[in-house]
C-alpha positions in Angstrom: -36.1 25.0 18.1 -34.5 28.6 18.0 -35.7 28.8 14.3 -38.9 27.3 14.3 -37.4 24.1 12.7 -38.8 21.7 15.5 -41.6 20.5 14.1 -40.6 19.1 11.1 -38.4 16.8 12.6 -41.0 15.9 14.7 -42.9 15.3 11.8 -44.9 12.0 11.7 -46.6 12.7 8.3 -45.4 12.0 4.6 -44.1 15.9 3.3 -46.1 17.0 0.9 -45.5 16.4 -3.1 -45.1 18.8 -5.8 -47.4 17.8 -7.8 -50.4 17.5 -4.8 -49.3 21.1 -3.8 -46.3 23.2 -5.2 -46.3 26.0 -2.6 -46.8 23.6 -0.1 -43.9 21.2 -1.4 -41.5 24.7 -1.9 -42.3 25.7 1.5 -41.2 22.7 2.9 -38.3 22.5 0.4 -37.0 25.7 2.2 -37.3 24.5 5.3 -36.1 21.3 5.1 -33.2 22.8 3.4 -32.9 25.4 6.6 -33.4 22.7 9.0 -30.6 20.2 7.1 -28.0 22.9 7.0 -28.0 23.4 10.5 -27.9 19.9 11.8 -25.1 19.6 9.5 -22.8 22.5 11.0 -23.1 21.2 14.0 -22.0 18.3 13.4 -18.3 17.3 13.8 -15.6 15.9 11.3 -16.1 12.5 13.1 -19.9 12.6 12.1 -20.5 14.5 9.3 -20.0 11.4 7.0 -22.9 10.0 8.2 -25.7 12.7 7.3 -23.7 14.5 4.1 -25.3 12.6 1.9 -29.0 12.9 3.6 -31.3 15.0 1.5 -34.3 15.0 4.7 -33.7 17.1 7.9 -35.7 14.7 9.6 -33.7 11.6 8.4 -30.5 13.0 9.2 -31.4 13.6 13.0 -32.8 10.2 13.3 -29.7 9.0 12.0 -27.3 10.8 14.3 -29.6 10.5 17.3 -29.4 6.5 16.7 -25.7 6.4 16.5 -26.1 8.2 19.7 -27.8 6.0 21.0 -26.2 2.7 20.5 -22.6 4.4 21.0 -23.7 5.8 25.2 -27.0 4.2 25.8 -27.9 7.7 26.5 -31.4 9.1 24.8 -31.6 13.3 25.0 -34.7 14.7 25.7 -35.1 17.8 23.1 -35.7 19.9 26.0 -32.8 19.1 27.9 -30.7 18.2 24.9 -28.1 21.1 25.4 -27.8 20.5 29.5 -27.7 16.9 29.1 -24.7 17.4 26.7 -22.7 19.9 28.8 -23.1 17.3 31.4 -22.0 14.4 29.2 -19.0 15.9 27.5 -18.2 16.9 31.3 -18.3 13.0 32.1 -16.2 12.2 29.3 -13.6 14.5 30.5 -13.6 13.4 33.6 -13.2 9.8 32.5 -16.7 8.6 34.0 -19.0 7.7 31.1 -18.8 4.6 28.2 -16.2 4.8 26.2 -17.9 6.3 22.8 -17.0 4.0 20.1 -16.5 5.9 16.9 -15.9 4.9 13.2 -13.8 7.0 11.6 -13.5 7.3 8.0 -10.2 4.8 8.1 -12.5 2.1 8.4 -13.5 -0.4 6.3 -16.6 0.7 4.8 -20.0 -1.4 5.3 -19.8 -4.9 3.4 -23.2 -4.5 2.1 -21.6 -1.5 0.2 -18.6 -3.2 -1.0 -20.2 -6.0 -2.8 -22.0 -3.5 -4.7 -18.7 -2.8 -6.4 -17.0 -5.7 -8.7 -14.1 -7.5 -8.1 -11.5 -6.6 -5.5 -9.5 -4.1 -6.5 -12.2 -1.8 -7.7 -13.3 -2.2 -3.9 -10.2 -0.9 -2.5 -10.0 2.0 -5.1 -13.8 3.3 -3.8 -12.0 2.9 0.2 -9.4 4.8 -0.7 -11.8 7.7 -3.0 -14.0 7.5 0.3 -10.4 8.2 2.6 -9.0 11.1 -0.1 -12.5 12.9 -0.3 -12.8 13.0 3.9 -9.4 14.0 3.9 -10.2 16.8 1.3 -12.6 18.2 3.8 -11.7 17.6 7.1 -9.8 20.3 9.1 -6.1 19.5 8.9 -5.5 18.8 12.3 -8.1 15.9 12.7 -5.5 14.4 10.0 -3.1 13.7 12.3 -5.7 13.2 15.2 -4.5 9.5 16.9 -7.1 7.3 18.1 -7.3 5.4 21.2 -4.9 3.0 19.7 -2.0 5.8 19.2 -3.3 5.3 14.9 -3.6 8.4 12.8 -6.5 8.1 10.3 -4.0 7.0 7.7 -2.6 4.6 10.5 -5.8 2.9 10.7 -6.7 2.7 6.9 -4.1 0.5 6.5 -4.5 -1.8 8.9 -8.0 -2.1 8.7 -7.6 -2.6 4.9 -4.9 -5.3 4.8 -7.6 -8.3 3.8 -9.5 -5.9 0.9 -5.1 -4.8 -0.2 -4.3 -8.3 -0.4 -7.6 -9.4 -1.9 -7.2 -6.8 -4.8 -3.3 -7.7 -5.5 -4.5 -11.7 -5.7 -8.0 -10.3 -8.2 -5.5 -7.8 -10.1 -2.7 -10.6 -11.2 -5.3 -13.4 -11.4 -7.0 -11.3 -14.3 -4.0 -10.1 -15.7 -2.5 -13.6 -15.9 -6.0 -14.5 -17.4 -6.1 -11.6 -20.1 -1.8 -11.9 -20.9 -2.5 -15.7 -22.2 -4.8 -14.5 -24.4 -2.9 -11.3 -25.6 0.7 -13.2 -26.3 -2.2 -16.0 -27.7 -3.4 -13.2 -30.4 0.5 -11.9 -30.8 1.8 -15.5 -31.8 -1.3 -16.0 -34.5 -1.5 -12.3 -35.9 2.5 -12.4 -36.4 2.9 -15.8 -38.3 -0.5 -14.8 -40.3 1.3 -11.4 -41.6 3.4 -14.1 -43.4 1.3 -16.9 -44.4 -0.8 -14.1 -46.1 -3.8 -15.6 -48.3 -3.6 -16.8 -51.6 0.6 -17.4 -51.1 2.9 -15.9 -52.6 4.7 -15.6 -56.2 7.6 -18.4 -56.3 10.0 -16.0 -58.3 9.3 -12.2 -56.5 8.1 -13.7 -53.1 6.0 -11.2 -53.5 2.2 -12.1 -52.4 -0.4 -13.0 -55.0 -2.7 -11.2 -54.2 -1.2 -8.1 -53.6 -3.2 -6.3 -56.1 -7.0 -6.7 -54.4 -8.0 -4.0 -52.1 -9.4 -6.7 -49.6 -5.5 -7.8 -49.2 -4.7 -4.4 -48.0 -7.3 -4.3 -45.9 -6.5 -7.8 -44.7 -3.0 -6.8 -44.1 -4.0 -3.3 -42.2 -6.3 -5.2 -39.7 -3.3 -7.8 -39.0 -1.3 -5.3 -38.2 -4.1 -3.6 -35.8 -4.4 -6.4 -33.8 -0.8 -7.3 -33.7 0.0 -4.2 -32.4 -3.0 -3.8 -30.1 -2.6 -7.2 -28.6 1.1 -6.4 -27.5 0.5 -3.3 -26.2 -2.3 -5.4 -23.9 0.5 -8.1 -23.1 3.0 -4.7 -22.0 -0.2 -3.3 -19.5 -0.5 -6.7 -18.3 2.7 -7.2 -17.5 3.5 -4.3 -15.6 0.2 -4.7 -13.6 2.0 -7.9 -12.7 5.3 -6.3 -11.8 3.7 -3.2 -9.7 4.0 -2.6 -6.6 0.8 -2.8 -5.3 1.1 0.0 -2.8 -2.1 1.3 -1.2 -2.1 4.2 -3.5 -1.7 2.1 -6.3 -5.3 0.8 -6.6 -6.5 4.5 -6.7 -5.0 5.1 -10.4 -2.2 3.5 -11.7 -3.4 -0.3 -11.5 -6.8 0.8 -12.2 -5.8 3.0 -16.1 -3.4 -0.3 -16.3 -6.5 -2.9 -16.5 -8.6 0.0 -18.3 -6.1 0.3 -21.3 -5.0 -3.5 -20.8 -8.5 -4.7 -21.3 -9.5 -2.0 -24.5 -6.4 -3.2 -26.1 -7.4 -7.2 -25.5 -10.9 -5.9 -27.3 -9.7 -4.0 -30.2 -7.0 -6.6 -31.2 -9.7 -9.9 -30.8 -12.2 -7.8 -32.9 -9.5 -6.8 -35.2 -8.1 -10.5 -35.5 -12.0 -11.4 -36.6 -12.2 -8.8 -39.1 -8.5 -10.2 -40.9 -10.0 -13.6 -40.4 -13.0 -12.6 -42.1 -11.5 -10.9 -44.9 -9.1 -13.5 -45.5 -11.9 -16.0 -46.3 -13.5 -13.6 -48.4 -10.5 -12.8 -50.5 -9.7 -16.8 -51.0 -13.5 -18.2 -51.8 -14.7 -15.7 -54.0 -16.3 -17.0 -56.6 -18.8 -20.5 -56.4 -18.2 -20.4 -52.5 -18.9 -16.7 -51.8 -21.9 -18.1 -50.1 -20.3 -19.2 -47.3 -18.2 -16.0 -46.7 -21.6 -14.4 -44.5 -22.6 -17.7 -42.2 -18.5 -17.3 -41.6 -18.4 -13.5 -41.0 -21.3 -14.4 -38.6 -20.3 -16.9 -36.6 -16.4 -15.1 -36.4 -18.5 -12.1 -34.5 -19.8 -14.6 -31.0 -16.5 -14.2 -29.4 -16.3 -10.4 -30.3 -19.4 -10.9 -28.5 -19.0 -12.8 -25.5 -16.1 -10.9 -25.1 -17.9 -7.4 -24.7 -20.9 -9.3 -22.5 -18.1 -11.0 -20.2 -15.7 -7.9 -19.5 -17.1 -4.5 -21.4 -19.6 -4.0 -18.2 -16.1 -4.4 -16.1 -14.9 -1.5 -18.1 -17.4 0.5 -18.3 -17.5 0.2 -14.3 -13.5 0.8 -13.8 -13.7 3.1 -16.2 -16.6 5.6 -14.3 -14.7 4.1 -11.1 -11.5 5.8 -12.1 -12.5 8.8 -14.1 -16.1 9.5 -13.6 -17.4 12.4 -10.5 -16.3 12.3 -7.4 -18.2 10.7 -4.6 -18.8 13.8 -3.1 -20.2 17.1 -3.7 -16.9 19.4 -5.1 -18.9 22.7 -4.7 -18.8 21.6 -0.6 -17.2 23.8 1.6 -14.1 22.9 3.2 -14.7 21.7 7.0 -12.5 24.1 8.2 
């Protein structure tokens, strides 16, 4: 009210559009912006979550004044908003009002949130994002700040995420169990194929007949590929299986584990189709070269159900993992 901002909170009209009216839309702009800023530093490190990510003034103080409301059952009057608080805060003090129930950022975040976000593990790793980013701006004290249980916000995380920690351990080895089958699978085949090569091999040198023809070497190269990409796969899986699983765990290591686990599993089943397909190429050429495209063909579906089934998995771990951070990282420190 002190800077004129009042009446765009009070606002019951749609704000103007650029495209209507720009210097109506930039004069709003600036003092929307004006009026956002304000509500935000006065706002505490207990509520601050709530309206950092509001982009309207007015949105952000109906938010806040309806947390208000639910927590005390209290509604301020604008005009009397900074008596009515003195008086409150005195209450609290004093041990005479509602206990204020507030969520703290060691919460579990809002399921409706969570099931936005695939499979179990990846959940936990956007908890713990959400936990590391408020801590990252947050005075320091508040970090040790107990709750009415005697829990510091680190306290609470973890108990309030044993459920999601133990769902993400049981989604991380079920898919790894899943995905090591498969690799050792691919190992065993690509192995015993790098000597069982096509065509045989001479009965006095041992060596292969048809060593000669590019499209051996090429066979040979791409046997090797997925050989070597499907163990490496197997190793990831593995020591996903053997971690840990600490809480801190979820927020890296597991998470680059599945990523290079799964890219691995892809490049050594497309590589395997590839030696397959050259293979048959190298051993009907000739009368039954006509077959070698229908096979080439059908050797690409499980290249492609592959990428359908777990490439949009990646994609998301891998954004998850390395892409920005939740928040702003231009924000000022909280301090």
């Amino acid at each position: 009210m002190d800077n004129d901002l009042w009446d765009l909170i009070e606002a019951t009209t749609e704000p103007p559009r650029q495209e209507d009216d720009e210097a109506a839309f930039k004069a709003w702009s600036k003092k929307n912006s004006t009026a956002l800023h304000v509500i935000q530093i006065s706002c505490g490190p207990d509520t601050i979550f709530e309206v950092i990510q509001i982009s309207s003034a007015k949105t952000a103080w109906d938010t806040l004044e309806a947390m208000y409301v639910v927590s005390t059952g209290i509604y301020i009057q604008p005009a009397r908003a900074t008596e009515e608080i003195r008086l409150n805060i005195q209450d609290i003090e004093k041990g005479r009002s509602n206990q204020i129930k507030i969520i703290g950022s060691g919460m579990t975040g809002a399921s409706i949130q969570i099931n936005r976000i695939p499979g179990a593990a990846l959940q936990m790793q956007r908890e713990l994002q959400w936990f590391k980013e408020v801590e990252s701006i947050v005075v320091a004290r508040s970090k040790e700040h107990l709750n009415r249980d005697g829990l510091t916000p680190r306290e609470l995380f973890t108990k309030k995420h044993i459920d999601l920690k133990k769902e993400g351990e049981k989604w991380m080895k079920g898919t790894s169990t899943s995905c090591t089958v498969v690799g050792a699978l691919i190992v065993t085949i690509m192995f015993a194929a790098a000597f069982t090569v096509p065509g045989g091999n001479n009965q006095d040198t041992g060596v292969p007949v048809f060593l000669d023809k590019r499209l051996f070497m090429l066979f040979i190269i791409f046997d090797a590929l997925s050989l070597f990409s499907s163990t490496t796969s197997v190793v990831m899986f593995l020591g996903i299986l053997t971690s840990r699983y600490a809480e801190d765990d979820f927020l890296e290591s597991l998470p680059r584990k599945m990523i290079i686990g799964l890219s691995t599993l892809f490049f050594s089943i497309a590589a395997m189709m590839t030696a397959f397909s050259t293979a048959l190429l190298i051993m009907l050429q000739g009368q039954y070269s006509w077959l070698v495209i229908p096979v080439i063909c059908l050797a690409s579906v499980p290249v492609t159900l592959f990428i359908l089934m777990q490439f949009p998995l990646l994609v998301d771990m891998c954004m998850s993992t390395y892409g920005p951070g939740i928040f702003d990282k231009k924000m000022k420190r909280w301090v």
